[in-house]
Structures are given as C-alpha cells and as structure tokens.
C-alpha positions as a Markdown table, in Angstrom:
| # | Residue | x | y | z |
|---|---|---|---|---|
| 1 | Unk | 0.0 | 0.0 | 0.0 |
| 2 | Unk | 1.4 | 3.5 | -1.2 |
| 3 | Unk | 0.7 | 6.5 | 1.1 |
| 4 | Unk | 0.2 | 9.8 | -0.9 |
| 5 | Unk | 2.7 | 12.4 | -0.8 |
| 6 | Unk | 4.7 | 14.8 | -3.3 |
| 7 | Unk | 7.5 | 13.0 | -3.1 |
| 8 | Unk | 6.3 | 9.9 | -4.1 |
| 9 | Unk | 3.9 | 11.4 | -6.7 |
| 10 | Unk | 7.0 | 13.0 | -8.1 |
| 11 | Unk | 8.5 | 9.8 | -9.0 |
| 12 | Unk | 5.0 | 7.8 | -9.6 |
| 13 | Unk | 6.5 | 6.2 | -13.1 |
| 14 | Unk | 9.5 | 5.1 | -10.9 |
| 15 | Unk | 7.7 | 3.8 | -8.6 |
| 16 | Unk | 5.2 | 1.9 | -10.1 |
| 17 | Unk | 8.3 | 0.9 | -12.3 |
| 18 | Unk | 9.5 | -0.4 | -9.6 |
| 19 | Unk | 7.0 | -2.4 | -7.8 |
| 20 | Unk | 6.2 | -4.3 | -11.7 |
| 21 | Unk | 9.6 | -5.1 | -11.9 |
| 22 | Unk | 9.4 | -6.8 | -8.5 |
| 23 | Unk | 6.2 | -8.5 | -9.1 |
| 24 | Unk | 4.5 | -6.3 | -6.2 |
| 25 | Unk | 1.0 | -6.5 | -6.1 |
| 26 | Unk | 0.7 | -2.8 | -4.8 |
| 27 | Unk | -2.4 | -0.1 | -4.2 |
| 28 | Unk | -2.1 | 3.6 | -4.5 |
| 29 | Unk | -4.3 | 6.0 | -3.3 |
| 30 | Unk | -4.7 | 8.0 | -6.5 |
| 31 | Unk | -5.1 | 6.9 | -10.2 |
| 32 | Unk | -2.5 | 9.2 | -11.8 |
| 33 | Unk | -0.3 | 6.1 | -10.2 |
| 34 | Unk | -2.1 | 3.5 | -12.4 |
| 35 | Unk | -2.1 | 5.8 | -15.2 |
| 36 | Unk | 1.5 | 5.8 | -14.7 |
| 37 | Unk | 1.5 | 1.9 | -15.0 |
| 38 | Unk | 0.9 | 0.7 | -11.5 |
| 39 | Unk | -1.5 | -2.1 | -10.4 |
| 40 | Unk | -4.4 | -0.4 | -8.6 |
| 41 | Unk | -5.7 | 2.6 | -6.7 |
| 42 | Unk | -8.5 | 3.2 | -4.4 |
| 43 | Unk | -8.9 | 6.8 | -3.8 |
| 44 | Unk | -10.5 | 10.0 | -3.5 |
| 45 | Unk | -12.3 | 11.6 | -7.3 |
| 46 | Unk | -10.3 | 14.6 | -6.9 |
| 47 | Unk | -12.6 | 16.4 | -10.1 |
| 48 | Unk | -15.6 | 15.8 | -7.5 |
| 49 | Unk | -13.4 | 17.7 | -5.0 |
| 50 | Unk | -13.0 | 20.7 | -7.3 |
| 51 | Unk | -16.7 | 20.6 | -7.9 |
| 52 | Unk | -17.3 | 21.0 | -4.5 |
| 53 | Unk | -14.9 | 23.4 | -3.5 |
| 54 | Unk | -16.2 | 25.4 | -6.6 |
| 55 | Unk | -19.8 | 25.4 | -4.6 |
| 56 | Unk | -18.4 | 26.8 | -1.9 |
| 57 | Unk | -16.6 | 29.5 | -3.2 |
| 58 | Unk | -19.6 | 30.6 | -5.2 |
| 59 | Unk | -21.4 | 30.2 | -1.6 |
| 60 | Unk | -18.7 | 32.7 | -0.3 |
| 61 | Unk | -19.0 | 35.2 | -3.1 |
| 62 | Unk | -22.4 | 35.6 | -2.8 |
| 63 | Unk | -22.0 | 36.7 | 0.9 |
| 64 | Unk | -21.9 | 33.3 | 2.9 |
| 65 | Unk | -20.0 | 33.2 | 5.8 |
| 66 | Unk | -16.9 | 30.9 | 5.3 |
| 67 | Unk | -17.1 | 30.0 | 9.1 |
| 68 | Unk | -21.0 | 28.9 | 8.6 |
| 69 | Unk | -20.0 | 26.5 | 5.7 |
| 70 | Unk | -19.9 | 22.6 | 6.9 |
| 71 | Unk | -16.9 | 20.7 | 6.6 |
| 72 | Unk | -17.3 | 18.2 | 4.3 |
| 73 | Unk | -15.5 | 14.7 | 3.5 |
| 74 | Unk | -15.0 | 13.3 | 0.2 |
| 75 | Unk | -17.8 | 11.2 | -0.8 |
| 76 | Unk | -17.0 | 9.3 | -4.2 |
| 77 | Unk | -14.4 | 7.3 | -3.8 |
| 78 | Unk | -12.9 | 5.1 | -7.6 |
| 79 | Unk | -11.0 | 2.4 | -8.1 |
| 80 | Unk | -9.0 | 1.7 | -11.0 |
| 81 | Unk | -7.2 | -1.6 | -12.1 |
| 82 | Unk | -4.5 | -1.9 | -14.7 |
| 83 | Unk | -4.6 | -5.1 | -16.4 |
| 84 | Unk | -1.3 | -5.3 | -18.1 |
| 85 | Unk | 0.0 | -4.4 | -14.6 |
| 86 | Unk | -1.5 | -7.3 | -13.3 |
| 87 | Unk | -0.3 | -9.8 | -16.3 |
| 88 | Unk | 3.4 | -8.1 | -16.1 |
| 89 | Unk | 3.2 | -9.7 | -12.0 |
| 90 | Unk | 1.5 | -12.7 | -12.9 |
| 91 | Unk | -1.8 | -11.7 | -11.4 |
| 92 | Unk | -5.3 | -12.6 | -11.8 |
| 93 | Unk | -8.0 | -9.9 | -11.0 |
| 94 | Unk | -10.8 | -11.7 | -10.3 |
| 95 | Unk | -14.3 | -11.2 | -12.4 |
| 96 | Unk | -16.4 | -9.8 | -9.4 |
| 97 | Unk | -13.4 | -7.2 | -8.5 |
| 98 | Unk | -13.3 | -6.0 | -12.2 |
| 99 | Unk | -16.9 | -5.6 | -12.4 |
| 100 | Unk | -16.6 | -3.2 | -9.4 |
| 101 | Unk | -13.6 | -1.2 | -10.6 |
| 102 | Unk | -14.9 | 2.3 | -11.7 |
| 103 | Unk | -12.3 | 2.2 | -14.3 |
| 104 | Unk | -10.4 | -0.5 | -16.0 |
| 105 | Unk | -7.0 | 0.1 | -18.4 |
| 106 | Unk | -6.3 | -2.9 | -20.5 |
C-alpha cells in the first residue's frame, strides 16, 4: 500500500516501475499512479473535489460566511485496475473485482 505524498507522486512512473519489476501486487491512493503503469488505486475523485470546492466558493462570493459552511469529506471514492500491470506480475483480477472497478486500463 502507497501513502500519498509529493515525493512519491514526483516519482510515480519510478515507482510503479519499480513495484512491476518486483512483481509487487501494490495499491495507491490516487489513479494518476495506475495511469503511470501501477497495479491499482482506491482513492478520493479529486474532479468531484474541485466541484465541490467550486460550490463553496460561489457560496462565499455571494456573501456566505466561510465559518458557517460545513466541513465536508470526500464522498466518491474510484478504483481503478491496470490489467497489463497485473499480467506483467503474474496476477489474476478476479471477475467480481473488475466488475466493481470504476475504471479499467487494458
């Protein structure tokens, strides 16, 4: 399991690189690591985030207190499988996990 964090985003190719090349089976918590050729990611929809934020804002310029606002937590949550990750570590995904995946690169 990958925890976020600029560093390691940095070097996301690298690291996915890296866990293929050593046949780890590894999860990251944002898709721009699967995108980058890692095996899977369970994570936050960061454009639902911006939507969100974006209500707020509008909220604040039309005289809302920012104080008043409720805190809010991230609701959508995706998961995203890379296939020819999983065939590069010898890995199976099975049927009833792709079916759930949000988004699947083959």
């Amino acid at each position: 399991m990958m925890v976020a964090g600029a560093v390691a985003g940095g070097h996301r190719t690298q690291v996915a690189e890296l866990a293929v090349k050593n046949r780890l089976p590894t999860m990251y918590p944002q898709n721009i690591y699967v995108e980058a050729g890692g095996l899977m990611s369970y994570g936050t929809n960061y454009p639902e985030l911006d939507r969100r934020a974006a209500t707020y804002v509008d909220k604040i310029l039309k005289g809302a207190k920012p104080a008043d606002l409720p805190v809010e937590q991230p609701t959508k949550f995706e998961l995203m499988i890379n296939l020819k990750a999983a065939k590069q570590i010898g890995l199976t995904i099975p049927p009833n996990v792709l079916v759930r995946a949000d988004k699947v690169l083959k």
